[in-house]
KOLPAZA-912018 format. One record per residue (C-alpha): chain; x, y, z. Coordinates in nm, 4 decimals, decimal comma. Layout:
{A; {X; Y; Z}}
...
! end
This chain:
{A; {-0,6881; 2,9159; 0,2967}}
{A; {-0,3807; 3,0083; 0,0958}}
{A; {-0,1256; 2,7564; -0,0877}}
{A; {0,1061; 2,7731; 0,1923}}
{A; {-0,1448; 2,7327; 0,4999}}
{A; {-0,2704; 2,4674; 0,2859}}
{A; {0,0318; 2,2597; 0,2463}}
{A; {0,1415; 2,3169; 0,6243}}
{A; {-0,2194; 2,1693; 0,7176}}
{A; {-0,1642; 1,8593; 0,4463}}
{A; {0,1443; 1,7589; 0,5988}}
{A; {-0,0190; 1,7456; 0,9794}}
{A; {-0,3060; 1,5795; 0,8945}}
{A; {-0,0536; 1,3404; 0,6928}}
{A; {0,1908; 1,3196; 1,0715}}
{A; {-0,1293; 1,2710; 1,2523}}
{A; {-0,2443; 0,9163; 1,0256}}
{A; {0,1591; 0,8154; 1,0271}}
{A; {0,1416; 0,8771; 1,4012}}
{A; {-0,2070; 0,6910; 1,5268}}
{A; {-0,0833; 0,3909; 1,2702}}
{A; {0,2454; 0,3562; 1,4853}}
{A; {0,0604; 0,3848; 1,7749}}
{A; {-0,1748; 0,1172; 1,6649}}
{A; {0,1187; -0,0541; 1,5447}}
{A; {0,3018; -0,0081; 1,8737}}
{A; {0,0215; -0,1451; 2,0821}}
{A; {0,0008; -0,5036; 1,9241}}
{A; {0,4294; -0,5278; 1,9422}}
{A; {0,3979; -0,4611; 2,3398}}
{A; {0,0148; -0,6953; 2,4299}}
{A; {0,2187; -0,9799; 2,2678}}
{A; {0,5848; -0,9463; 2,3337}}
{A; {0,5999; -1,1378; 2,6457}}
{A; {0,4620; -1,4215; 2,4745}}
{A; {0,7511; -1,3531; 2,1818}}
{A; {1,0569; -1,3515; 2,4442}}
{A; {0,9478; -1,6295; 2,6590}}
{A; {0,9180; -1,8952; 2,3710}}
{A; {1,2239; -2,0610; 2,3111}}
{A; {1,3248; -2,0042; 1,9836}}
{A; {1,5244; -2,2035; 1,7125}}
{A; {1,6137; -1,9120; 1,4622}}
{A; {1,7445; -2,0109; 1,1189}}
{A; {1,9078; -1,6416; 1,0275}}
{A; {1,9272; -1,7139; 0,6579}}
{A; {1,5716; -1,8929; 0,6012}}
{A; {1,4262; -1,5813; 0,8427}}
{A; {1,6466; -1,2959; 0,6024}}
{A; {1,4921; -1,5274; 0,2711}}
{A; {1,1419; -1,5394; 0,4463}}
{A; {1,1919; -1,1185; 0,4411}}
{A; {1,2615; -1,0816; 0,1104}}
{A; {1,0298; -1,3280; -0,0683}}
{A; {0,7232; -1,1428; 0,1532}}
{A; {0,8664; -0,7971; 0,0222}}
{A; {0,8551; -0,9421; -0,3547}}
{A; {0,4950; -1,1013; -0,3115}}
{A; {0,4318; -0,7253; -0,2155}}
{A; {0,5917; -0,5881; -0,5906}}
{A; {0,3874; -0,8472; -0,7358}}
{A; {0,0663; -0,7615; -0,5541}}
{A; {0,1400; -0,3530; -0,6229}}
{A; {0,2001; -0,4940; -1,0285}}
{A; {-0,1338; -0,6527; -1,0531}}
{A; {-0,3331; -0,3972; -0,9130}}
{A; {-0,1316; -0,1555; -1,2009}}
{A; {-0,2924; -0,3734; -1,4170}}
{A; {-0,6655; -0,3518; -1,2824}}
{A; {-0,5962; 0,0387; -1,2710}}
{A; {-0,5084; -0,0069; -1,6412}}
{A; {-0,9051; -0,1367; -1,6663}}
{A; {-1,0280; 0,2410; -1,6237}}
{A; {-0,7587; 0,4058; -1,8949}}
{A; {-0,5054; 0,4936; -1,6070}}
{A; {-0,0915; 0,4010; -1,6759}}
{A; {0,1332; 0,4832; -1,3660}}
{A; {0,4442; 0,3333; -1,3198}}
{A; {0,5343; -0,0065; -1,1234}}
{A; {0,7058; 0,2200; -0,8547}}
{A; {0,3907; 0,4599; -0,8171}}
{A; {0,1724; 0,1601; -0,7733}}
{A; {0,4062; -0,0013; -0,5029}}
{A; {0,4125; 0,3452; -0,3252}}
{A; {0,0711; 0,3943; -0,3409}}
{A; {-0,0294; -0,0045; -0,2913}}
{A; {0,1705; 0,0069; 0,0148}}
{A; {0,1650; 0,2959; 0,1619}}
{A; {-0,2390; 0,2843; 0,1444}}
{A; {-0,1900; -0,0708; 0,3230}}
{A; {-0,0939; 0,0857; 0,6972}}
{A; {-0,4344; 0,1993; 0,6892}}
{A; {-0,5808; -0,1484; 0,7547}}
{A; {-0,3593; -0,1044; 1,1276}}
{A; {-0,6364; 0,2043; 1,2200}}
{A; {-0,9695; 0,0786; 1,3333}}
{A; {-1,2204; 0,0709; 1,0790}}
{A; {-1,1695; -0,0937; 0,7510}}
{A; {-1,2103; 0,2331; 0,5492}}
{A; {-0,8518; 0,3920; 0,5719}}
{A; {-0,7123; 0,1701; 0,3640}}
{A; {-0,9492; 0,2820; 0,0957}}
{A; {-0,9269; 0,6405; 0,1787}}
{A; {-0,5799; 0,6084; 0,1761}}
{A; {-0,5823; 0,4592; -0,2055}}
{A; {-0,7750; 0,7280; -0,3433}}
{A; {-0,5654; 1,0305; -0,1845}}
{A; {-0,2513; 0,8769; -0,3130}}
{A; {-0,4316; 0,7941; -0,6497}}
{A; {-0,5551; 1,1492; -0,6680}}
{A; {-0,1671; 1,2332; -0,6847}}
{A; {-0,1502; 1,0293; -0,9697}}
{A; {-0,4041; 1,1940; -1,1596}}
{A; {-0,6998; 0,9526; -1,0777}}
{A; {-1,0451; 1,0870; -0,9548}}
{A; {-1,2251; 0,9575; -0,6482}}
{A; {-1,4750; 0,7655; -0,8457}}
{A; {-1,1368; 0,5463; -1,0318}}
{A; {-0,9932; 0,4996; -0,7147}}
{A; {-1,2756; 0,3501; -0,5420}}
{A; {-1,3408; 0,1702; -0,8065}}
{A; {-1,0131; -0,0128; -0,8760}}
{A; {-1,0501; -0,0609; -0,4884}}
{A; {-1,3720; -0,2427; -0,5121}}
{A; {-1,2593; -0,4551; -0,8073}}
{A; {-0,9307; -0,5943; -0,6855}}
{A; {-1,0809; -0,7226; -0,3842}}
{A; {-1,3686; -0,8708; -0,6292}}
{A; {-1,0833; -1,0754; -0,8005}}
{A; {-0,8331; -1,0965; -0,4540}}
{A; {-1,0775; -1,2339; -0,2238}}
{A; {-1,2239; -1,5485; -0,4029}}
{A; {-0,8734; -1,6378; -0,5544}}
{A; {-0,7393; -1,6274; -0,2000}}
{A; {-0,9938; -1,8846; -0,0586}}
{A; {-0,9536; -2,0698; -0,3723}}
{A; {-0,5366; -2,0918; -0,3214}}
{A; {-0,6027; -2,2025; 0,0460}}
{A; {-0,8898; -2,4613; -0,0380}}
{A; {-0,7018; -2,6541; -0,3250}}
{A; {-0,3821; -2,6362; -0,1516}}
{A; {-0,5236; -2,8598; 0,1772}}
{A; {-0,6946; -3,0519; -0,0984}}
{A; {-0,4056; -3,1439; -0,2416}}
{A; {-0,2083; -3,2617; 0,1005}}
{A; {-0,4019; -3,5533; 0,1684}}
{A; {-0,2405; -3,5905; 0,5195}}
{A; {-0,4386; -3,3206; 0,6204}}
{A; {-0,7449; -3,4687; 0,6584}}
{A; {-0,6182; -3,6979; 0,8824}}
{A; {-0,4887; -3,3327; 1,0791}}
{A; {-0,8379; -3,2072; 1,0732}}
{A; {-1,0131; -3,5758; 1,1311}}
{A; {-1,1953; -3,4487; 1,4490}}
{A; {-1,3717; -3,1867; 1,2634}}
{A; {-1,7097; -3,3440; 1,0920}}
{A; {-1,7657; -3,3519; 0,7296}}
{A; {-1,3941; -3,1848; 0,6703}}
{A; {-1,3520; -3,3385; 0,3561}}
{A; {-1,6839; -3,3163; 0,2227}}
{A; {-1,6894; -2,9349; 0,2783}}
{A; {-1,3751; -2,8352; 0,1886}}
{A; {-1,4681; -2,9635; -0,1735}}
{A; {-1,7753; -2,7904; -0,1314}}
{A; {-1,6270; -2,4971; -0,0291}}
{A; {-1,3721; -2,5084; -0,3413}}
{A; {-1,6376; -2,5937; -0,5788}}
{A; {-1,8703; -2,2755; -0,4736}}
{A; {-1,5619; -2,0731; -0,4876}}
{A; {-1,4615; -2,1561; -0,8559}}
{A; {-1,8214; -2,0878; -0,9215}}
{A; {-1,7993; -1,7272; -0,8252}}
{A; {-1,4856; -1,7009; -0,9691}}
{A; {-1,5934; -1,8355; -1,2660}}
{A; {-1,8566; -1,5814; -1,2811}}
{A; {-1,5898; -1,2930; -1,1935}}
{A; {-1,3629; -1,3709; -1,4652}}
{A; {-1,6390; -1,4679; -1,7431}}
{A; {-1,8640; -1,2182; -1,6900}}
{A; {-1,7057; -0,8844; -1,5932}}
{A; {-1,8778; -0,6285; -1,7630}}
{A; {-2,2025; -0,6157; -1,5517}}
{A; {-1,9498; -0,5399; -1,2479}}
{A; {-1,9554; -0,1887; -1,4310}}
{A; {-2,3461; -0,1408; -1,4278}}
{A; {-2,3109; -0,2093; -1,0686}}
{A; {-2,0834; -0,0144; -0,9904}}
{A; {-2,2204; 0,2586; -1,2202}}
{A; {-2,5496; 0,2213; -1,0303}}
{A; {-2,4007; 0,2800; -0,7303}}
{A; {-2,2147; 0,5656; -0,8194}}
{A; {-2,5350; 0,7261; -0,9821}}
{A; {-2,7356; 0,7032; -0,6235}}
{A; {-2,4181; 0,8309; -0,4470}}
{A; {-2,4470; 1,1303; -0,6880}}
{A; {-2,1131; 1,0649; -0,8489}}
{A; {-1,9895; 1,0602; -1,2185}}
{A; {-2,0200; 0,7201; -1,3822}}
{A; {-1,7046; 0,5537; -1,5307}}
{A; {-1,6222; 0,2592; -1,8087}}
{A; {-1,4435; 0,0070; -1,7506}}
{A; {-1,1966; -0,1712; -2,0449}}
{A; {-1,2238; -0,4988; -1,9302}}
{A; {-1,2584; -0,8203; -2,1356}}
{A; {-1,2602; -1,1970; -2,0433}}
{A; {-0,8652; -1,2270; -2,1918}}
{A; {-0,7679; -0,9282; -1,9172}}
{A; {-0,9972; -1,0945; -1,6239}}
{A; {-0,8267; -1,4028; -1,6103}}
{A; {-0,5434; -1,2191; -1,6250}}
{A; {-0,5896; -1,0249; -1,3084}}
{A; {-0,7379; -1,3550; -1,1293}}
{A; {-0,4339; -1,5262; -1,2209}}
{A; {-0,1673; -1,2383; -1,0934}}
{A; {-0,3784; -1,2642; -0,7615}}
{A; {-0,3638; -1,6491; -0,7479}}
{A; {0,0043; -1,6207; -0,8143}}
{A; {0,0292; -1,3543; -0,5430}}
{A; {-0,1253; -1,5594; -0,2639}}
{A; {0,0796; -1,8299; -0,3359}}
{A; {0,3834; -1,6424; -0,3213}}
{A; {0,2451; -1,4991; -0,0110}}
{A; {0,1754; -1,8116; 0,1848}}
{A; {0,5217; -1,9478; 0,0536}}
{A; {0,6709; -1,6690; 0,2448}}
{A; {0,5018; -1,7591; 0,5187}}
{A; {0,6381; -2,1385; 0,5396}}
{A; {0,9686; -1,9732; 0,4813}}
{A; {0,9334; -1,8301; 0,8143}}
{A; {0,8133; -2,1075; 0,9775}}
{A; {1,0868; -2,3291; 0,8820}}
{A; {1,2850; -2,0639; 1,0008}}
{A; {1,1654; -2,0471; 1,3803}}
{A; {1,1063; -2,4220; 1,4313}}
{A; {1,2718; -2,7027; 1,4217}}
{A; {0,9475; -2,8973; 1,3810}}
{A; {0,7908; -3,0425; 1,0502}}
{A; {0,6082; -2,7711; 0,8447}}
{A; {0,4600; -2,8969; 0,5573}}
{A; {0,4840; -2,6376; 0,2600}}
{A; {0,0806; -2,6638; 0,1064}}
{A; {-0,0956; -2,6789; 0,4758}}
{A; {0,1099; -2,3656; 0,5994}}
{A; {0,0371; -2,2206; 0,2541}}
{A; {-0,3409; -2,2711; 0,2937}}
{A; {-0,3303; -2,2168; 0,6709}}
{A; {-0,1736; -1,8293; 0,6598}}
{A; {-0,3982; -1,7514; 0,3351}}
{A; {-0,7296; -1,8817; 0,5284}}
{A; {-0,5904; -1,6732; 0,8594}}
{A; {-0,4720; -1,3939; 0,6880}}
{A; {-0,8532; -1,3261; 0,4714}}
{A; {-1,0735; -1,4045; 0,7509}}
{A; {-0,9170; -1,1378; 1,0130}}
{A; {-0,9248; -0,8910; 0,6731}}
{A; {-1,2856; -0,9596; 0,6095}}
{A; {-1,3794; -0,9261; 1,0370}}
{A; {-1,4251; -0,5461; 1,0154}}
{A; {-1,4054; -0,4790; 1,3866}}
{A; {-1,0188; -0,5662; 1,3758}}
{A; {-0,7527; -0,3263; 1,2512}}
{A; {-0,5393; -0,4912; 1,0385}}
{A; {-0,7361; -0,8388; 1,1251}}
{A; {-0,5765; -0,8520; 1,5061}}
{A; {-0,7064; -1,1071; 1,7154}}
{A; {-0,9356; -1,3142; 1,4351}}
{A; {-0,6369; -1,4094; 1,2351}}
{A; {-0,4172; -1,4848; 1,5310}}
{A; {-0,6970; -1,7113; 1,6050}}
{A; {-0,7719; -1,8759; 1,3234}}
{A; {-0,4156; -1,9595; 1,2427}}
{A; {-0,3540; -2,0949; 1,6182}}
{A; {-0,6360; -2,3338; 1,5765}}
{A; {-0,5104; -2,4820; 1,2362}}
{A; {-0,1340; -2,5275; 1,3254}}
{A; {-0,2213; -2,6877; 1,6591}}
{A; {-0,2765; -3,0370; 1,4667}}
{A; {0,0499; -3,0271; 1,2878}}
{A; {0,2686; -2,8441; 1,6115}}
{A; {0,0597; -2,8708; 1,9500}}
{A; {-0,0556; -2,5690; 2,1267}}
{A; {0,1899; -2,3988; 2,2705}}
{A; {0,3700; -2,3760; 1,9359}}
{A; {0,0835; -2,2930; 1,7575}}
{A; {0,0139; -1,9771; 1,9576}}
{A; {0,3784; -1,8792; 1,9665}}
{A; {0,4086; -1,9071; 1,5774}}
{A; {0,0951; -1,6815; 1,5140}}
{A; {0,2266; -1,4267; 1,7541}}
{A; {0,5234; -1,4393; 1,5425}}
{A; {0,3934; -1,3971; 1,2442}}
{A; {0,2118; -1,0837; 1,3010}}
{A; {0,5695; -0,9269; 1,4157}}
{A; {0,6923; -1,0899; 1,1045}}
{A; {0,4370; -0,9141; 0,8687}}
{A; {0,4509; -0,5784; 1,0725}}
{A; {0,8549; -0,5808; 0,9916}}
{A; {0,8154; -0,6704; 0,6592}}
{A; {0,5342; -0,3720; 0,6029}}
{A; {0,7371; -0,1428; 0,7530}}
{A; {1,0307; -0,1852; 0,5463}}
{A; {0,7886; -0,1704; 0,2564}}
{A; {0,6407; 0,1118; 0,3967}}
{A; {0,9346; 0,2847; 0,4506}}
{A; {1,0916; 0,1873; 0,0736}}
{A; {0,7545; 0,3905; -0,0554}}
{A; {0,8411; 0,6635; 0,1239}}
{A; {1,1143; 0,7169; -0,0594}}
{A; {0,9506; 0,7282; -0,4075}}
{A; {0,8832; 1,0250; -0,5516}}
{A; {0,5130; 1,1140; -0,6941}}
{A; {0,4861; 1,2692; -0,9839}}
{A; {0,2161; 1,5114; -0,8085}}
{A; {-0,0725; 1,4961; -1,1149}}
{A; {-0,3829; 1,6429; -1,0124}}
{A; {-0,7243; 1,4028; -1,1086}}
{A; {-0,8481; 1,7088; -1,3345}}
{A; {-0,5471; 1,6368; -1,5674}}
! end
């Protein structure tokens, strides 16, 4: 195949993704719209524009930590190459399957000059530090509302396992962050059976808590965002720490359900369930609807401001 057949085939297969992710995309807008138009909204214009752009910064902050887990292997791209590759990688998780998001990161990485083995590899370790500093961000913030236990009263032994919960999680984060280096003989080990060239990772305690600490500051942001645009479509009480925990503990479990693209359904779920105590049912429902429209707008834009970054086109051999 010659260099222009090639390129013609690149940009198809590159349509054809674009394409089934807007269909995909498309699908969710139109199952749930009727429930969107029918609910009687109270919009707050300037808290909904504010909600937009805070979500759109957590996402600059997210792409600027992972530049600094990529910096683990050797590799220095630029804050814009990691948002365009961070985000542009991220409409994969809309496609069935929860491996296009990770074959998206390592053709855009390859761009960049970083080999298959790097790519899945930064992959694998900033959802090491992401996950666990996620669940820790929701757990500590309902700990530290006290009037939600008396939300989730009904449910036994609430208390008692959230601070179990919290405790097992700063356990395995403690373990993350003290004790990185065997993560590289793992991964190593794996790479060896898969037939693939081994790698080294520079990473030291000082750097670890570093990266746990840019996630914990993302997820934060993140579920800040989200209260944003909650106070913007109801008139009714939000607290800030119970919506913060709430969207974080919605938002991982519908990632971590691999049968649902881009966690539709599980999160939608989970977050119903949890706002019912502080705004009733019908609320609930029509607020996690919401959100998911909220997200897929603020994605797109992001989506859409990647696009318009140029690569700088290194192959991986360089």
């Amino acid at each position: 195949m010659n260099y222009k057949a090639k390129k013609v085939f690149k940009y198809f297969i590159q349509s054809a993704i674009l394409l089934l992710i807007f269909y995909f995309i498309g699908r969710q807008i139109i199952a749930n719209w009727d429930k969107v138009i029918t609910y009687s909204w109270q919009i707050n214009y300037y808290l909904l524009a504010a909600s937009l752009i805070s979500v759109m910064f957590t996402f600059f902050v997210f792409s600027s930590v992972w530049k600094i887990v990529l910096g683990t292997l050797g590799r220095n791209i630029s804050y814009p190459i990691s948002f365009k590759i961070a985000y542009l990688a991220n409409l994969g998780r809309y496609i069935p399957g929860k491996i296009w998001q990770m074959f998206g990161v390592i053709y855009l990485a390859k761009r960049e000059g970083v080999t298959e083995e790097e790519a899945v590899t930064i992959f694998g370790l900033s959802q090491i530090f992401a996950i666990p500093s996620c669940f820790l961000v929701s757990g500590l913030f309902l700990l530290l509302h006290p009037a939600s236990y008396e939300k989730y009263a009904a449910i036994p032994y609430f208390s008692t396992g959230l601070v179990l919960a919290i405790v097992a999680i700063i356990v395995l984060s403690g373990f993350v962050v003290f004790y990185p280096k065997p993560l590289e003989t793992i991964l190593n080990k794996l790479f060896v059976l898969l037939k693939r060239k081994p790698i080294s990772i520079q990473i030291n305690k000082f750097l670890a808590i570093k990266i746990y600490a840019g996630y914990f500051l993302c997820w934060t942001l993140y579920g800040f965002s989200f209260w944003l645009f909650v106070r913007a479509i109801s008139e009714q009480a939000a607290p800030m720490m119970p919506m913060i925990a709430i969207f974080l503990l919605a938002y991982q479990i519908g990632y971590l359900v691999l049968f649902a693209p881009g966690g539709v359904g599980p999160r939608e779920a989970m977050m119903e369930i949890m706002l019912m105590p502080f705004f009733g049912a019908g609320v609930a429902s029509a607020i996690a609807i919401a959100a998911r429209l909220w997200l897929i707008v603020a994605e797109a834009i992001s989506a859409l401001i990647a696009l318009r970054i140029k690569s700088s086109e290194k192959s991986s051999g360089e």
